[in-house]
C-alpha positions in Angstrom: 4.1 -1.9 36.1 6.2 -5.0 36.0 9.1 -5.4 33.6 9.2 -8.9 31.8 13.1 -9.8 30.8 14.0 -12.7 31.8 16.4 -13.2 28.4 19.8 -12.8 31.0 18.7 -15.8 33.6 17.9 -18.1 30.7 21.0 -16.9 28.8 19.4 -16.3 25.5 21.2 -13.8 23.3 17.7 -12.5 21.8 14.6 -11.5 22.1 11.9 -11.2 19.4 8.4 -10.3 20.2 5.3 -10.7 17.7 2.4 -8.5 18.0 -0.3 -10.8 16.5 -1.1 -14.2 16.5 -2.6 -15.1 13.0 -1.4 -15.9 9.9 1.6 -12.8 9.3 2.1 -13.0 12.5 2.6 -16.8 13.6 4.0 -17.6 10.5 7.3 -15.2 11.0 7.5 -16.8 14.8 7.5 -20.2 13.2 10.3 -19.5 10.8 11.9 -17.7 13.2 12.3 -20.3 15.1 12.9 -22.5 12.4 16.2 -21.0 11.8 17.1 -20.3 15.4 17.1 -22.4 18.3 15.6 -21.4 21.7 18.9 -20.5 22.8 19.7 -18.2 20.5 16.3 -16.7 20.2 13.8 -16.4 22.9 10.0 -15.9 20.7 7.6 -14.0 22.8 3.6 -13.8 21.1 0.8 -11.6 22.0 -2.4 -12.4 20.7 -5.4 -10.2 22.3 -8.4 -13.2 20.9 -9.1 -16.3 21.9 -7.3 -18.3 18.4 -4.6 -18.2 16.7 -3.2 -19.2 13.3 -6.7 -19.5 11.9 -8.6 -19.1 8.4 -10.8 -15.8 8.6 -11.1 -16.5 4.6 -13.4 -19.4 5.9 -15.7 -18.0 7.6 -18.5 -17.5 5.4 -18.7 -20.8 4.7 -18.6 -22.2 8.1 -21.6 -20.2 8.9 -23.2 -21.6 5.9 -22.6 -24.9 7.2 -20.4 -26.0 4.2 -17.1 -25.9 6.6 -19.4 -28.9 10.0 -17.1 -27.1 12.5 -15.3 -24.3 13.9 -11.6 -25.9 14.9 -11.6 -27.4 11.1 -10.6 -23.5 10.5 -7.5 -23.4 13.0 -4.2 -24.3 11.1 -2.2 -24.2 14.5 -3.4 -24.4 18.3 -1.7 -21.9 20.9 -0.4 -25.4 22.5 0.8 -26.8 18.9 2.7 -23.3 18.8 4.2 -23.2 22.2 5.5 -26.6 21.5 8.0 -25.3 19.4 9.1 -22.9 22.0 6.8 -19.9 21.1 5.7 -18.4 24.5 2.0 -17.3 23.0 0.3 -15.2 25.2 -3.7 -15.7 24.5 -5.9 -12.8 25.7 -3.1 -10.4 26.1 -3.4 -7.0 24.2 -0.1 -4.7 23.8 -1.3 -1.0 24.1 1.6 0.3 23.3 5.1 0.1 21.7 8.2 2.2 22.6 10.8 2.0 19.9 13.2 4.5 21.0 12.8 2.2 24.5 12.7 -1.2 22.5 9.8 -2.6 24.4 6.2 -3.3 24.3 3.5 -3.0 27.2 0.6 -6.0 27.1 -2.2 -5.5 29.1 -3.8 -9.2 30.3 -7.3 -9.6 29.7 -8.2 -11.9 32.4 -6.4 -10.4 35.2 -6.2 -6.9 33.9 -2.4 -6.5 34.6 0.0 -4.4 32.8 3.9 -5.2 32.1 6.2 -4.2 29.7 8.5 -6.7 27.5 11.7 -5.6 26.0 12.5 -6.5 22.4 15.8 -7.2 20.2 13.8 -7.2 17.3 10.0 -6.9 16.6 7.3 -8.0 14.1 3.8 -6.1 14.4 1.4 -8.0 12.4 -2.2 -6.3 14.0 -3.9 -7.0 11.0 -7.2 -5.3 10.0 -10.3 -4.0 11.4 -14.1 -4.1 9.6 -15.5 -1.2 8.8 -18.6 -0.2 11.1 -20.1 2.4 10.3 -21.1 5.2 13.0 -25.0 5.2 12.6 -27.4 5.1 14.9 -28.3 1.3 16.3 -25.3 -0.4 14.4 -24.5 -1.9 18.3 -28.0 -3.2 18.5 -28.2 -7.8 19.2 -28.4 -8.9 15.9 -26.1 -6.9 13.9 -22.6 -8.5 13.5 -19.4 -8.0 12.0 -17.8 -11.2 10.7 -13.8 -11.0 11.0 -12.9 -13.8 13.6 -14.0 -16.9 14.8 -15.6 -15.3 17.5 -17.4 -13.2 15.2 -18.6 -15.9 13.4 -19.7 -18.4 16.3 -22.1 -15.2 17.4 -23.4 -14.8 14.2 -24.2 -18.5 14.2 -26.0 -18.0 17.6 -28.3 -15.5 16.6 -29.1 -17.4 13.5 -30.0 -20.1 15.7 -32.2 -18.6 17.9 -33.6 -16.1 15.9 -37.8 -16.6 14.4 -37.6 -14.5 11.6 -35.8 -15.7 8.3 -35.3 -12.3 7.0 -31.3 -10.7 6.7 -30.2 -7.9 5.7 -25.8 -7.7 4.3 -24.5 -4.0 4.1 -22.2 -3.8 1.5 -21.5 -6.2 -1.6 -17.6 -6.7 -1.3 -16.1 -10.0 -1.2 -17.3 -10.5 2.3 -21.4 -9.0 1.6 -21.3 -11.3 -1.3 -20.0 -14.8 0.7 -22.1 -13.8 4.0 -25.4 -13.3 1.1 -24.5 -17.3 -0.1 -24.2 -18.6 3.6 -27.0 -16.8 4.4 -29.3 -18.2 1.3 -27.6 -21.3 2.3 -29.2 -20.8 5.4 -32.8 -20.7 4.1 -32.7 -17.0 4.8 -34.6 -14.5 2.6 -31.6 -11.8 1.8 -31.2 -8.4 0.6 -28.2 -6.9 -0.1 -27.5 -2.9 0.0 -24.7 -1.7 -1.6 -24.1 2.4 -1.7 -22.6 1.2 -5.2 -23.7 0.9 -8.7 -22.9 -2.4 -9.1 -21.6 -4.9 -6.5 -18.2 -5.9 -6.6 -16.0 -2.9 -6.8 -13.2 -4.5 -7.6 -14.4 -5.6 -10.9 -15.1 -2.7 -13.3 -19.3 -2.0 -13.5 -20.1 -3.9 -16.7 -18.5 -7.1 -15.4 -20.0 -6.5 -11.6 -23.5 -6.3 -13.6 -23.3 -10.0 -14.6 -22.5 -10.7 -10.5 -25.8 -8.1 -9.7 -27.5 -10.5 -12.3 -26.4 -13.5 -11.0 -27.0 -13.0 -7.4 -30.9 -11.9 -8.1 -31.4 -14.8 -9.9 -30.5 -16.9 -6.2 -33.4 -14.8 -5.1 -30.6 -12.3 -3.4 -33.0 -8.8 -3.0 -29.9 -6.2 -5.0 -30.4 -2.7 -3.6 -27.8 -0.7 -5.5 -26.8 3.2 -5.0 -27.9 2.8 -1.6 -26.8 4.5 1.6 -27.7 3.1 5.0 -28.5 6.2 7.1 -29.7 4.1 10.5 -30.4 0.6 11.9 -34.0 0.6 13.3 -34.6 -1.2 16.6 -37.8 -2.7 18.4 -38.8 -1.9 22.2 -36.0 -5.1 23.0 -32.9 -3.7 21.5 -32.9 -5.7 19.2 -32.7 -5.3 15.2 -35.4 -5.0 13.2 -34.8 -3.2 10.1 -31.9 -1.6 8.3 -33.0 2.1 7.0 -32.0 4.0 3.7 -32.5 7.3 2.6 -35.7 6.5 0.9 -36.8 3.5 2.0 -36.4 0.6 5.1 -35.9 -3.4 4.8 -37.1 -5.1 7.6 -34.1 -7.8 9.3 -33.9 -10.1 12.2 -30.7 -10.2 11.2 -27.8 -7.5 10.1 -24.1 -8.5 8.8 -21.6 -5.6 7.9 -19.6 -6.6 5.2 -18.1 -3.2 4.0 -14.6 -3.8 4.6 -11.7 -3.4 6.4 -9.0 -1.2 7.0 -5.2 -2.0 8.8 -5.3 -2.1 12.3 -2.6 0.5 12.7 -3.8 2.8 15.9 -0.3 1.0 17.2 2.0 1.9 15.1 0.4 5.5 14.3 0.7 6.6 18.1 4.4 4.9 18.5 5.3 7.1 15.3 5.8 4.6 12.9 5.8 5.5 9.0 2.1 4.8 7.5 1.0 5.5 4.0 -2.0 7.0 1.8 -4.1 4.0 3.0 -3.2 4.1 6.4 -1.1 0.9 6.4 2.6 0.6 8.0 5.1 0.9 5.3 8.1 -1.2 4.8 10.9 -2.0 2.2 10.9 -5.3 0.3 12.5 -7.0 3.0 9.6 -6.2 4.9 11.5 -4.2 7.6 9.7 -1.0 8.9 10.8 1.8 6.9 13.5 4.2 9.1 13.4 1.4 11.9 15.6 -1.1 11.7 14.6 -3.9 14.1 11.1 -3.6 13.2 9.5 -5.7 11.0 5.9 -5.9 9.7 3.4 -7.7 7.6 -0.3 -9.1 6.9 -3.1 -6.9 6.5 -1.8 -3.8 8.6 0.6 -3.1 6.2 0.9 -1.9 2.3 2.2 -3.6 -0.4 3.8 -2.6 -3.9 1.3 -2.8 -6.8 3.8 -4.6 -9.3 1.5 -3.2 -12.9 1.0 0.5 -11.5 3.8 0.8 -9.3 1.9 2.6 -6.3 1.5 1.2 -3.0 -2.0 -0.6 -2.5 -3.8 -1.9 0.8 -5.2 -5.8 0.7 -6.4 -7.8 3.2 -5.5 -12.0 1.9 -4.3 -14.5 4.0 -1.9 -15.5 0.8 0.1 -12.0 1.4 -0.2 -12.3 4.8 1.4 -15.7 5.1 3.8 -15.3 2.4 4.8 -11.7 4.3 5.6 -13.8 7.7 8.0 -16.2 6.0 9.7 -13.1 5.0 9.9 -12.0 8.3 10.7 -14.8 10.2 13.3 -15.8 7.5 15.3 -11.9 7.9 14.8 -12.2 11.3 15.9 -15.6 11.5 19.5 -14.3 10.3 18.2 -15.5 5.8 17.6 -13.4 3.2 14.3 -12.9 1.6 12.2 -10.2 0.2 8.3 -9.6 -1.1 8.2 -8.0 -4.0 4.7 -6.7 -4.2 1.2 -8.0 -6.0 -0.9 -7.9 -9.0 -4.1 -7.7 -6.9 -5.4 -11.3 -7.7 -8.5 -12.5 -6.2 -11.4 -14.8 -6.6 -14.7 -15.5 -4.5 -18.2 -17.2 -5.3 -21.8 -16.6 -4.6 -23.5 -20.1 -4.9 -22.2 -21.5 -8.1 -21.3 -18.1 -9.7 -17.8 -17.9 -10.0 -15.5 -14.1 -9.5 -12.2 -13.4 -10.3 -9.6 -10.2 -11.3 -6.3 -10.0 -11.4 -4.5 -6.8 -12.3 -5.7 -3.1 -12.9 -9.8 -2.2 -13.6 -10.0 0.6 -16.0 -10.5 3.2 -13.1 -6.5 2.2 -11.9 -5.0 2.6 -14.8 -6.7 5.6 -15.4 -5.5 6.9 -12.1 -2.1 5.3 -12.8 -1.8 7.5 -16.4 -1.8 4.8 -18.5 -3.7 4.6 -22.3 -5.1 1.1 -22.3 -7.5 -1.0 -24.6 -10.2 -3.1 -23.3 -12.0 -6.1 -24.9 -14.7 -9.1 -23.0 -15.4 -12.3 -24.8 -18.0 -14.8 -24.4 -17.1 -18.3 -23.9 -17.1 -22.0 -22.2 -15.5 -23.7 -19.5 -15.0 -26.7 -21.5 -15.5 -27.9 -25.3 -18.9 -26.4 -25.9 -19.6 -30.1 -27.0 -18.9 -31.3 -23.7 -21.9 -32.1 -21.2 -21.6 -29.4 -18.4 -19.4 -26.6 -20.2 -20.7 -23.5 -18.7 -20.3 -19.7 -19.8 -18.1 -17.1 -18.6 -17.2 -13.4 -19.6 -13.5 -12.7 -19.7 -12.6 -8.9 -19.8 -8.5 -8.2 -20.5 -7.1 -4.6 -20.3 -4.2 -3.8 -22.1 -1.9 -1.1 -22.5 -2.2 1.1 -25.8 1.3 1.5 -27.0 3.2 -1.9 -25.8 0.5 -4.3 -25.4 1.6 -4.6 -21.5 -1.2 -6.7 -19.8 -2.8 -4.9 -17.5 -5.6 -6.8 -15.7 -7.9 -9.3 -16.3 -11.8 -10.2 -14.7 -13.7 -13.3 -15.3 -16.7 -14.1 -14.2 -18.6 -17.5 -14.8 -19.7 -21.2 -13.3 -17.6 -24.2 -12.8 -13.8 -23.8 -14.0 -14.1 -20.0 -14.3 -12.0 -18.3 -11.4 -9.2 -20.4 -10.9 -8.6 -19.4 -14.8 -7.7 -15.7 -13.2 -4.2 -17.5 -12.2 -2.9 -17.7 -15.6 -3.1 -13.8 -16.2 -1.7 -13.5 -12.7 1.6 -15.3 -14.3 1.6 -13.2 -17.0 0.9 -9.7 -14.9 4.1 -10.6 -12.4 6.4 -12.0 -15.9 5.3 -8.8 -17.6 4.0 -10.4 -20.4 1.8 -8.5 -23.4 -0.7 -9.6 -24.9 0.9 -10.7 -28.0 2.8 -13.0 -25.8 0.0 -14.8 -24.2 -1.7 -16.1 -27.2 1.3 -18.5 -27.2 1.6 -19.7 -23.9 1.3 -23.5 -23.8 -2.1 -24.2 -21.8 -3.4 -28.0 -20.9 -5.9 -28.4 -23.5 -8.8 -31.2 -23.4 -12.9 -31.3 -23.9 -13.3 -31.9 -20.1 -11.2 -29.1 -19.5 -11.0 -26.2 -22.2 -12.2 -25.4 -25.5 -9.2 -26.4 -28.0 -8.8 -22.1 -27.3 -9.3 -21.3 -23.7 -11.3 -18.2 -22.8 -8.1 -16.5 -20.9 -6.4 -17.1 -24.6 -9.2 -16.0 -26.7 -9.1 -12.5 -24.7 -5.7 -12.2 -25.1 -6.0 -12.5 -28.9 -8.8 -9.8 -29.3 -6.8 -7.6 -27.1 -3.6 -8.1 -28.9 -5.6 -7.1 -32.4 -6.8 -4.0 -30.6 -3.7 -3.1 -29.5 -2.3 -3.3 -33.1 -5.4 -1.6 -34.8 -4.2 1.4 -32.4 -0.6 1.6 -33.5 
């Protein structure tokens, strides 16, 4: 194998090299090299796809044909990026990294040649993998995963050329729940089966009930409590039904959307420090823990839970972009650190808004903690006010202090983005009591005179007196 240093005939002093090419990744090469000039730092990419710097996030809703086309999803081309003096290397997979020999070997996909690349300092950002289950015809044509743009321009294929209109989503996640809109949007007829009770795990059951509601009113088939045991295939390979224990739902079309977990096969077999979920760990600086020119970030790694204080996995491009700045700022010869998450997110099925923020009752269980919970029912805007809409706000607080603990809203127009004022208040700390004064932008158009986050807050912060 070939050795690729050149860093002594160009005269650079350092070498970085980035495992990755999306958003973690890119982002801590850009910065990188935002702070240091070619000549002091020589950036080196690897990127095993076709794109880079691109919006997975948007995915579902190119293949609904809400996002016209694929490259209105790439922040940054390869060229835009080795324009600034990134040497990207598209198609090139590393297969291995030696820390004790501070180097990486890339294997080329085109040419099928193998080198090794030393490295000052390193960044792995490998990101995640879905979930795909090992049962019998999940490789069949017609069943797809949906995690790059690749993925997605398949899926759009088959959709194309496929006669039936019937699909078939495993799993009722964020992703199940998106592909079931763009697949409605579509024109497809859609069932959903979720080994779940409810879909939406990350909301508690009651509140993923209204989204189980909600999405059979689209005309969305909900198969709850459901475990797929086989994908069923006709004479031509090809899919034609998705099988359960007890019964079978016919599909000329499959999409996964279980999950994902970090893409850390890497780091495992070169002995780097991985936790309960499997993802690298690091200090707040991001650095690799026990490794001192190794950096990480983006999906592959785990990140500190700022309300229970234990280390959580979660796949968003928010944490994985913010994570890269960090990087590339250390790296970069700054100072910066990510302190961790309240777990916020927020998705839609059709005009059904979904939001949380902040422990369900099951994590704070697991985290020890005595907690409260109330829901309201209220508005988007004035109730007087043509097109206010309803939504169910659920706050958890804790027992003894009043500590907020998580919030989930669910609702139409104006309900999710709501989610970021209790995301505030989870990162200042804030109880309860606290949040019923909090100076929010009132007006009919907008909020009732008390907005739905505020009118939680005030229920919870009774029941958390009534306890004392």
């Amino acid at each position: 194998m070939d050795v690729d240093d050149a860093r002594d005939a160009k005269g650079v002093r350092e070498r970085l090299v980035v495992v990755g090419g999306d958003a973690a990744g890119m982002s801590a090469a850009s910065q990188a090299r935002r702070l240091r000039g070619p000549d002091e730092l020589e950036i080196v990419a690897f990127e095993r796809g076709n794109f880079t710097s691109f919006s997975a996030c948007g995915i579902p809703y190119w293949v609904g044909g809400e996002v016209a086309d694929r490259d209105e999803l790439i922040a940054r081309t390869p060229e835009e990026h080795r324009a600034r003096a990134i040497d990207l290397r598209m198609r090139t997979e590393v297969t291995a990294i030696d820390p004790a020999g501070r180097r990486v070997r890339a294997r080329e996909a085109g040419t099928g040649s193998e080198y090794w690349t030393p490295y000052d300092k390193l960044v792995v950002a490998t990101g995640a993998r879905p979930v795909r289950p090992d049962l019998p015809g999940v490789d069949a044509d017609g069943v797809h995963g949906v995690q790059t743009l690749d993925d997605g321009q398949a899926l759009i294929d088959t959709l194309s050329r496929t006669r039936g209109r019937r699909a078939v989503v495993v799993g009722a996640g964020y992703i199940g729940v998106e592909m079931a809109e763009a697949l409605i949007h579509r024109g497809y007829e859609v069932t959903v089966v979720n080994r779940g009770s409810q879909p939406m795990s990350t909301l508690d059951p009651d509140m993923g009930r209204l989204v189980h509601e909600a999405m059979t009113g689209l005309g969305i088939t909900m198969v709850d409590d459901a475990e797929v045991t086989a994908v069923r295939t006709g004479e031509d390979g090809r899919v034609r039904a998705v099988a359960t224990r007890d019964a079978e739902y016919p599909a000329d079309v499959v999409v996964l959307g279980i999950g994902v977990r970090p893409e850390t096969s890497l780091a495992a077999a070169a002995g780097l420090p991985l936790g309960t979920h499997g993802g690298l760990l690091t200090d707040r600086a991001m650095r690799v823990r026990g490794h001192e020119d190794i950096w990480a970030g983006g999906d592959c790694v785990e990140v500190l839970d700022l309300v229970s204080g234990q280390e959580r996995h979660i796949a968003l491009g928010t944490h994985a972009n913010k994570q890269g700045q960090v990087v590339g700022t250390n790296v970069g010869g700054g100072y910066a650190t990510f302190p961790g998450v309240v777990g916020t997110a927020v998705s839609k099925v059709c005009d059904l808004e979904i939001a949380r923020t902040g422990l369900r009752e099951k994590d704070a269980r697991r985290a020890g903690l005595r907690f409260v919970t109330v829901t309201i029912e209220s508005t988007s805007r004035a109730g007087y006010y043509p097109g206010a809409a309803p939504m169910t706000v659920k706050m958890i607080a804790e027992r003894r202090t009043g500590r907020l603990l998580g919030v989930q809203i669910v609702g139409r127009e104006g309900a999710g983005k709501r989610v970021d004022v209790a995301a505030v208040a989870l990162t200042a700390g804030m109880t309860v009591e606290q949040m019923t004064a909090l100076d929010l932008g009132y007006a009919p158009p907008f909020s009732p005179v008390w907005d739905p986050v505020l009118v939680a807050a005030r229920k919870a912060a009774t029941a958390v007196r009534q306890t004392c």
